[in-house]
C-alpha positions in Angstrom: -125.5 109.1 -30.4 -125.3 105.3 -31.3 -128.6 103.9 -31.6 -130.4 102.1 -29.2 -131.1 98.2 -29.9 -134.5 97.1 -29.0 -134.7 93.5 -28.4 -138.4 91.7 -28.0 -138.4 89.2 -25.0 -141.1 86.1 -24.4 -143.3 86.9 -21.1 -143.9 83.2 -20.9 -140.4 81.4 -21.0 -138.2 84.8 -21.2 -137.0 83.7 -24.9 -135.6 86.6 -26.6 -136.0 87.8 -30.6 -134.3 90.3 -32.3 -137.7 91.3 -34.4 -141.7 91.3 -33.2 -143.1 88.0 -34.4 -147.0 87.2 -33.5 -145.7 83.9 -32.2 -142.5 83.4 -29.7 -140.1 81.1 -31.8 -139.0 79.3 -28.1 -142.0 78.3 -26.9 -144.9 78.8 -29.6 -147.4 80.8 -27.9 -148.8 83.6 -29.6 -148.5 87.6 -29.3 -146.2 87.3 -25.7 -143.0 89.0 -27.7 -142.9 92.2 -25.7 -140.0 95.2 -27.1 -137.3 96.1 -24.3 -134.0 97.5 -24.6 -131.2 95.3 -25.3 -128.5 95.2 -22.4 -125.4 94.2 -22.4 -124.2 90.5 -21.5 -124.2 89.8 -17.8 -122.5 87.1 -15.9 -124.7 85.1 -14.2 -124.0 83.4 -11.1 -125.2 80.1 -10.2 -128.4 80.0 -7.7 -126.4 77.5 -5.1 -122.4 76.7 -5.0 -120.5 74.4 -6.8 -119.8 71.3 -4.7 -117.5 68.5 -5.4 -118.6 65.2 -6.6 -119.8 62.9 -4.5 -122.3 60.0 -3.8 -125.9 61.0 -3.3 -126.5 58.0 -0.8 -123.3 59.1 1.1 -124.7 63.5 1.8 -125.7 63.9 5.3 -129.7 65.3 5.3 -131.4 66.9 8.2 -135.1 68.1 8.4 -135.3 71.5 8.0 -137.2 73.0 11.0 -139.9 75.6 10.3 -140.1 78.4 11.2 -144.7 79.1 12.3 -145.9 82.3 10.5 -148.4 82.6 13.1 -151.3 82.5 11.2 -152.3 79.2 11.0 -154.1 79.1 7.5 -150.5 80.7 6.3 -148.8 77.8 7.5 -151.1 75.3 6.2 -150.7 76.0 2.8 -147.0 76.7 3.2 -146.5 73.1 4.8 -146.1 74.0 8.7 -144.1 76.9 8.3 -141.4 78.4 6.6 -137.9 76.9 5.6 -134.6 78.5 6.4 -133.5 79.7 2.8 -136.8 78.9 1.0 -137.7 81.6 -1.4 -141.6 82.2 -1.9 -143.4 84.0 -4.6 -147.0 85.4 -3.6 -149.3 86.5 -6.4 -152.4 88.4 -6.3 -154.8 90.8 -7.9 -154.0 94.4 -6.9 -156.0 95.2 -3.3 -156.8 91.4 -2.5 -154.6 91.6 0.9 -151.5 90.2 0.2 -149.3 93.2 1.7 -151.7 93.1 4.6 -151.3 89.3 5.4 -148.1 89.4 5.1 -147.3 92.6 7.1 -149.5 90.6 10.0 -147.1 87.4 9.8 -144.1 89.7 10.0 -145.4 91.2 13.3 -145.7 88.0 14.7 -142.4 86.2 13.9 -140.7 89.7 14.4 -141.0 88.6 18.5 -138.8 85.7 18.2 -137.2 86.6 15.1 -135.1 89.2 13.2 -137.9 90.5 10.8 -137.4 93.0 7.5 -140.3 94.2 5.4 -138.6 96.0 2.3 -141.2 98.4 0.3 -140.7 99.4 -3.3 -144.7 100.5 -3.9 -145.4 102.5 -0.8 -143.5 104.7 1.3 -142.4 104.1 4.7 -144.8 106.7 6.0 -147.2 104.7 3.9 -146.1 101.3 5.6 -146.3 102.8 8.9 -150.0 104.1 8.6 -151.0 100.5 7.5 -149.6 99.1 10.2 -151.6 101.4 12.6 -154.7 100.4 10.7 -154.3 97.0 11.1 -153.4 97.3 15.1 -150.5 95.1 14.8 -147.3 95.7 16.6 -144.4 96.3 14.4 -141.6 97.6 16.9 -139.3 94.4 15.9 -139.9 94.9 12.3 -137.4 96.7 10.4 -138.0 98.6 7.5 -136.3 99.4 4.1 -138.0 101.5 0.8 -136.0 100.8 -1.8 -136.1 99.3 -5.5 -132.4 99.1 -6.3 -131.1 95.3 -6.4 -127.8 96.1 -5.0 -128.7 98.2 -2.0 -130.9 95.3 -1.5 -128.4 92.3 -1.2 -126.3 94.5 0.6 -128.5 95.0 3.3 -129.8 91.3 2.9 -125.9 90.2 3.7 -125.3 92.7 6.2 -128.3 92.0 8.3 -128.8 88.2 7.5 -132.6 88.4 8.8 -134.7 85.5 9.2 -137.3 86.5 6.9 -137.6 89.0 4.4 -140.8 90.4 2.3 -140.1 91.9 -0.8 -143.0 93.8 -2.2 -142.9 93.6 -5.3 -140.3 92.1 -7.6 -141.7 93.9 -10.0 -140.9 97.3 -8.7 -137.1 96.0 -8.6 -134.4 96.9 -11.2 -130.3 95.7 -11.5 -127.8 98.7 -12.7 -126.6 95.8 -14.8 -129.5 95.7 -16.6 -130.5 98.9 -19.0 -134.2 97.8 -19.3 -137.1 99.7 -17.2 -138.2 98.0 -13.3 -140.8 95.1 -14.2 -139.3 94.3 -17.5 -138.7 90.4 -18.3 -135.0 90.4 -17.6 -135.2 92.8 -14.6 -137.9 90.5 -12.7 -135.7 87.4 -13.9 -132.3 88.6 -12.9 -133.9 90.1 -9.8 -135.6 87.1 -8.9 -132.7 84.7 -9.6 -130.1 87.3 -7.4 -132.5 87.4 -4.8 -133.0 83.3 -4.8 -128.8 83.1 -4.7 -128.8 85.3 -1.7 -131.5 83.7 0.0 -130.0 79.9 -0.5 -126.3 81.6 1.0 -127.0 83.2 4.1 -130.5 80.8 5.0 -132.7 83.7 5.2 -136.4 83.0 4.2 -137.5 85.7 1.5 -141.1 86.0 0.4 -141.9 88.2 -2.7 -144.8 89.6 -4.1 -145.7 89.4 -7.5 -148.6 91.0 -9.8 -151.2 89.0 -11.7 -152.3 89.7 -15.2 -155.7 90.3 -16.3 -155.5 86.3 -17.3 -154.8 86.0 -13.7 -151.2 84.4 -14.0 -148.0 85.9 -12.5 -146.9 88.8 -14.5 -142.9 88.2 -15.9 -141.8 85.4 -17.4 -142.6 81.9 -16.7 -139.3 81.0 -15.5 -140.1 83.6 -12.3 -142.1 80.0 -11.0 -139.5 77.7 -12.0 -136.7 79.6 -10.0 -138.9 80.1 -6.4 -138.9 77.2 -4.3 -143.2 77.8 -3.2 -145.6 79.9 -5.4 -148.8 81.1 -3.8 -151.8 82.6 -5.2 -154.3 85.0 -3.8 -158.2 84.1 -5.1 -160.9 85.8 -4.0 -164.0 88.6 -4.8 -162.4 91.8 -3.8 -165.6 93.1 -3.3 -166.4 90.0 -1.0 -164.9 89.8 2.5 -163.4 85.9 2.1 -160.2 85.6 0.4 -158.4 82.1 -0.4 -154.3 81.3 -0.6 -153.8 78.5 -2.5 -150.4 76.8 -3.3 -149.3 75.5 -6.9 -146.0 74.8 -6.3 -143.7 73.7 -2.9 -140.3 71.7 -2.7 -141.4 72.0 1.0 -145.0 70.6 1.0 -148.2 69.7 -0.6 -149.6 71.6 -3.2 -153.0 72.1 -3.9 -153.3 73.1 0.2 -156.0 75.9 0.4 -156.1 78.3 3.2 -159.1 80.3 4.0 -159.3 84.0 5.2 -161.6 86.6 6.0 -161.3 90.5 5.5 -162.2 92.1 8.6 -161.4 96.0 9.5 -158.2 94.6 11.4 -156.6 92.7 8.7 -156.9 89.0 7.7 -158.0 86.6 9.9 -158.0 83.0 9.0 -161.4 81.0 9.2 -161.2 77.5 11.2 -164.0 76.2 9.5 -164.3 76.9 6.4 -167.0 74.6 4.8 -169.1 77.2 6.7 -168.7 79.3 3.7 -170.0 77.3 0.8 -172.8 75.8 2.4 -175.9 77.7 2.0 -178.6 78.0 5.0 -182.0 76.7 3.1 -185.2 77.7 5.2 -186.6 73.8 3.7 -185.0 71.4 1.1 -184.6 72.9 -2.6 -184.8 71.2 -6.0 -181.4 71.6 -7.6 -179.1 71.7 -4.8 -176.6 69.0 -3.4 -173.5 69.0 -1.2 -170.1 67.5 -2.0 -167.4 66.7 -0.1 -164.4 68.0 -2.4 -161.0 67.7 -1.4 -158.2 70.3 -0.8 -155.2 69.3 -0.3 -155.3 67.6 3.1 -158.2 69.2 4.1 -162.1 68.1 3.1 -164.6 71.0 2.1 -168.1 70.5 1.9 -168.9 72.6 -1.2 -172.5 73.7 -2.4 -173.4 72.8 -6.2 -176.4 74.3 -7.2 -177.7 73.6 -11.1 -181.0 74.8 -12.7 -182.3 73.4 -15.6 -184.9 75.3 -17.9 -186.3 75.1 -21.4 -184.3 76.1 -23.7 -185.7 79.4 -25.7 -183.5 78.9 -28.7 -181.8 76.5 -31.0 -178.8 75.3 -29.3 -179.3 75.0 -25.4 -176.8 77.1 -23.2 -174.3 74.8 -21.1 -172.6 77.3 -17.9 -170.5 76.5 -15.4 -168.9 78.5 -12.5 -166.3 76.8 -10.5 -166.5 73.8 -12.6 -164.6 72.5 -15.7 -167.6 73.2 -18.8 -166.6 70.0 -20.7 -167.2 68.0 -18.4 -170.5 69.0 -17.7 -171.3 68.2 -21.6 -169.6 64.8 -20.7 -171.7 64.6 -17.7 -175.1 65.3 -19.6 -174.3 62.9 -22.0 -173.8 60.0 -19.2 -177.0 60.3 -17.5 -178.8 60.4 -21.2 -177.4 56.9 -22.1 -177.2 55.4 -19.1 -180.0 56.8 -16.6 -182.1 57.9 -19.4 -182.6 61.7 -18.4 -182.4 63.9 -21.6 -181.7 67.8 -21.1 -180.9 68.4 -25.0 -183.4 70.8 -25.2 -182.8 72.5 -21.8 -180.6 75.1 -20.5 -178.6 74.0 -17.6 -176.7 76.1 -15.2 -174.1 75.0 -12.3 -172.8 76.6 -9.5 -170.2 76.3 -7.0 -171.2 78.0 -3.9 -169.1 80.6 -2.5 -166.7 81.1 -5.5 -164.6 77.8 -5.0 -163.1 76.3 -7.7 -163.5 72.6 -8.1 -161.2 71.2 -10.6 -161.2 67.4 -9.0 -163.6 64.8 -10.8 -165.3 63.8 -7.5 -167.6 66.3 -8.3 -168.6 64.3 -11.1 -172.0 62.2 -8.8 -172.9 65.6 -6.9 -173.2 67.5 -10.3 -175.2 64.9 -12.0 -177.5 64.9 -9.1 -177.8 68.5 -8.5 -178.7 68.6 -12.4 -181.4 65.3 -12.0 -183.1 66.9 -8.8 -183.9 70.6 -10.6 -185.0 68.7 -14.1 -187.3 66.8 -12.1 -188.3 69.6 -9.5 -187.6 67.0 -6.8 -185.4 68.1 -3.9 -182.7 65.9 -2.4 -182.9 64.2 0.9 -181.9 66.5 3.5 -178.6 66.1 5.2 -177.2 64.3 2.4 -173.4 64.5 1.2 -172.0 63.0 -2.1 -169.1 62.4 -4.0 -167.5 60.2 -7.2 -166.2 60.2 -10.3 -168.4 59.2 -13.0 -167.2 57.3 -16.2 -168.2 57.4 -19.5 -169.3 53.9 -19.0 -172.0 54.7 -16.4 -169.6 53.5 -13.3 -169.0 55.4 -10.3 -165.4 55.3 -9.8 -163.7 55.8 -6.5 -161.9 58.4 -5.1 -159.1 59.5 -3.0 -159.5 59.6 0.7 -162.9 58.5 0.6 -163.0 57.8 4.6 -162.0 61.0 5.8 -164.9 62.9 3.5 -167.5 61.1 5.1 -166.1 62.0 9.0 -165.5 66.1 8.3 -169.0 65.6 7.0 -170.6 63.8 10.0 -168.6 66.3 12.1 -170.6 68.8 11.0 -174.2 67.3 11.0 -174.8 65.3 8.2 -176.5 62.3 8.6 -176.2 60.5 5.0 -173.7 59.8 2.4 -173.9 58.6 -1.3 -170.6 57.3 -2.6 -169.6 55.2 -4.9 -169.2 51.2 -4.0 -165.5 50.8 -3.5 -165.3 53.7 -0.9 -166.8 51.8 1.2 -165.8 52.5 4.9 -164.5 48.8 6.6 -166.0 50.2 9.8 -169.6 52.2 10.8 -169.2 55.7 11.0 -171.1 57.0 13.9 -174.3 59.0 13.4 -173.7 58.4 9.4 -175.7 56.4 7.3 -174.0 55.1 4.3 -175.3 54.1 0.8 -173.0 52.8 -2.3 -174.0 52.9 -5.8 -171.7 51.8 -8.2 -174.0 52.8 -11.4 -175.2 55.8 -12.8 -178.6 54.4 -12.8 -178.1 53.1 -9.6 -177.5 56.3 -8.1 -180.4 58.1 -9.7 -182.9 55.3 -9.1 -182.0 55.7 -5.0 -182.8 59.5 -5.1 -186.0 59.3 -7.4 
């Protein structure tokens, strides 16, 4: 028998090396070389058709109508809907919903739409019991178990459905390909047949895709760069609120965040979800301060709670959850120079309420004040919402949409707002009392 050739293929860009190396010689990050089998050459067809030259200013463009999921938080984060022939990649830690919220939005498009909800994890007796679980009517959804890529696009081409869910690409395998189902070049040629398909006969596809322990998409990197919308799944599996947040879309804003909640009938998507990082206090707190952080289009008014205690041994302990750690040691540093509040020799601890992540730096004021009120034991004025970048200067820098944070908070109850000078609103904002700082010590003299 001739011997088989093992080739060792990048699971970040999909490079490929005929020997193990700690460090992928394509795009220099370390011990991602996995072995496969080495197939034969393919030919590769392009994701879209050649077209003849012509004039950009002289092609006829249309907006693309979308096509409403149904669930409302689904849509947000997808734009308003799906697009005829977009191809969307939703990732997820195994058991965090996202065959359930997508088995939910097939039930509802299925009544105006042709519908098609193709299995390669469970059976279709499987399938069918989770359906029944969920209460949701599938009659107009049709079904398919399968894993082969060409049965696949055949039926895809035959039936030319609306929208299709594929769960999961990794599951898939190509008889053109000799390596195992979730290889790198199986979930890349899969993912690229599937995108030429979807682009030729406009039907929407969605596919699901596994996470890593790191929490990335399992395959290679270029699995992102081929889909038109990549969606993750976030969330405690062992809480009941889950998030859907988009990194990438051709057909929208990224960054949108939609919120959900588990309930024993599936997803169901939470109208207002600031509701969820705000925490009920029976009387004020030292150490606690609510931001307005920004979501996309949406404002969230986010809980950050800090603590600060002596430190018990040489070097102080700096943690963060849901906020960037440098910048906390940036931020310490600030209001030692310029407000004149050391915590060298204290351990300080921040928190973002409800397992958000804030990666914005208009956290920046509501940290340092969440931090100044536990030092000094002294709570915050009640019904107070912040937000602004601070600079290493001691400034309070402005931020984005600064006008809309301060009505989503006066919609729900707040009465006063510290931000920083140049958000300034041009007109009064009913029932909300507005204060600008535009220095560090500024800002710390107001709440002392």
């Amino acid at each position: 028998m001739a011997k088989v050739k093992s080739i060792y293929s990048c699971t970040e860009c999909g490079g490929q090396s005929l020997k193990w190396q700690g460090q992928c010689p394509h795009c220099m990050t370390w011990n991602t070389l996995v072995e496969s089998v080495a197939d034969k050459p393919t030919r590769y067809q392009a994701v879209t058709e050649a077209s003849r030259l012509q004039l950009l200013s002289d092609i006829e463009t249309s907006e693309e109508p979308r096509r409403a999921t149904g669930i409302s938080e689904l849509d947000r984060v997808l734009g308003g809907g799906l697009v005829r022939g977009a191809v969307v990649l939703l990732g997820g830690d195994p058991g965090i919903g996202k065959s359930t919220v997508l088995l939910q939005a097939l039930a509802t498009m299925g009544a105006h739409c042709r519908a098609l909800y193709i299995t390669g994890e469970e059976s279709a007796q499987q399938t069918a019991l989770r359906a029944r679980r969920l209460g949701v009517d599938t009659k107009p959804v049709q079904l398919l178990a399968e894993i082969q890529l060409e049965k696949i696009i055949q039926t895809l081409s035959a039936q030319k459905p609306d929208i299709a869910v594929i769960d999961s690409i990794q599951t898939l395998y190509s008889e053109a390909l000799q390596s195992a189902p979730g290889s790198v070049a199986q979930v890349r040629e899969c993912a690229a047949q599937l995108t030429r398909v979807a682009k030729s006969i406009g039907t929407a596809i969605i596919l699901v895709g596994h996470v890593t322990k790191e929490g990335t998409l399992a395959g290679p990197r270029v699995l992102e760069h081929i889909v038109d919308t990549v969606l993750y799944f976030e969330g405690d599996p062992n809480s009941s609120f889950r998030l859907i947040r988009a990194t990438k879309n051709r057909f929208g804003a990224v960054n949108e965040l939609g919120v959900f909640a588990m309930t024993d009938k599936g997803l169901k998507g939470v109208t207002n979800p600031s509701a969820l990082f705000l925490t009920q206090h029976g009387e004020n707190v030292a150490g606690s301060c609510v931001l307005v952080t920004q979501e996309g289009t949406r404002p969230l008014l986010v809980e950050i709670q800090a603590l600060v205690d002596e430190a018990h041994s040489a070097n102080p302990r700096r943690l963060t959850v849901g906020l960037e750690q440098n910048r906390l040691a940036m931020l310490l540093a600030v209001m030692h120079r310029h407000a004149g509040i050391a915590c060298f020799d204290q351990d300080v601890f921040v928190n973002a309420v409800g397992g958000v992540r804030i990666s914005e730096p208009a956290a920046d004021l509501a940290v340092m004040l969440a931090i100044v009120s536990s030092f000094k034991n002294k709570p915050l004025p009640e019904k107070l919402v912040v937000f602004g970048e601070v600079g290493l200067t001691g400034e309070i820098r402005a931020v984005q949409r600064g006008q809309e944070r301060i009505k989503e908070a006066a919609k729900l109850g707040f009465t006063h707002a510290l931000i920083p000078k140049a958000n300034k609103p041009k007109q009064t904002i009913e029932g909300m009392t507005v204060t600008v700082v535009a220095r560090v010590g500024d800002a710390v003299a107001k709440i002392l």
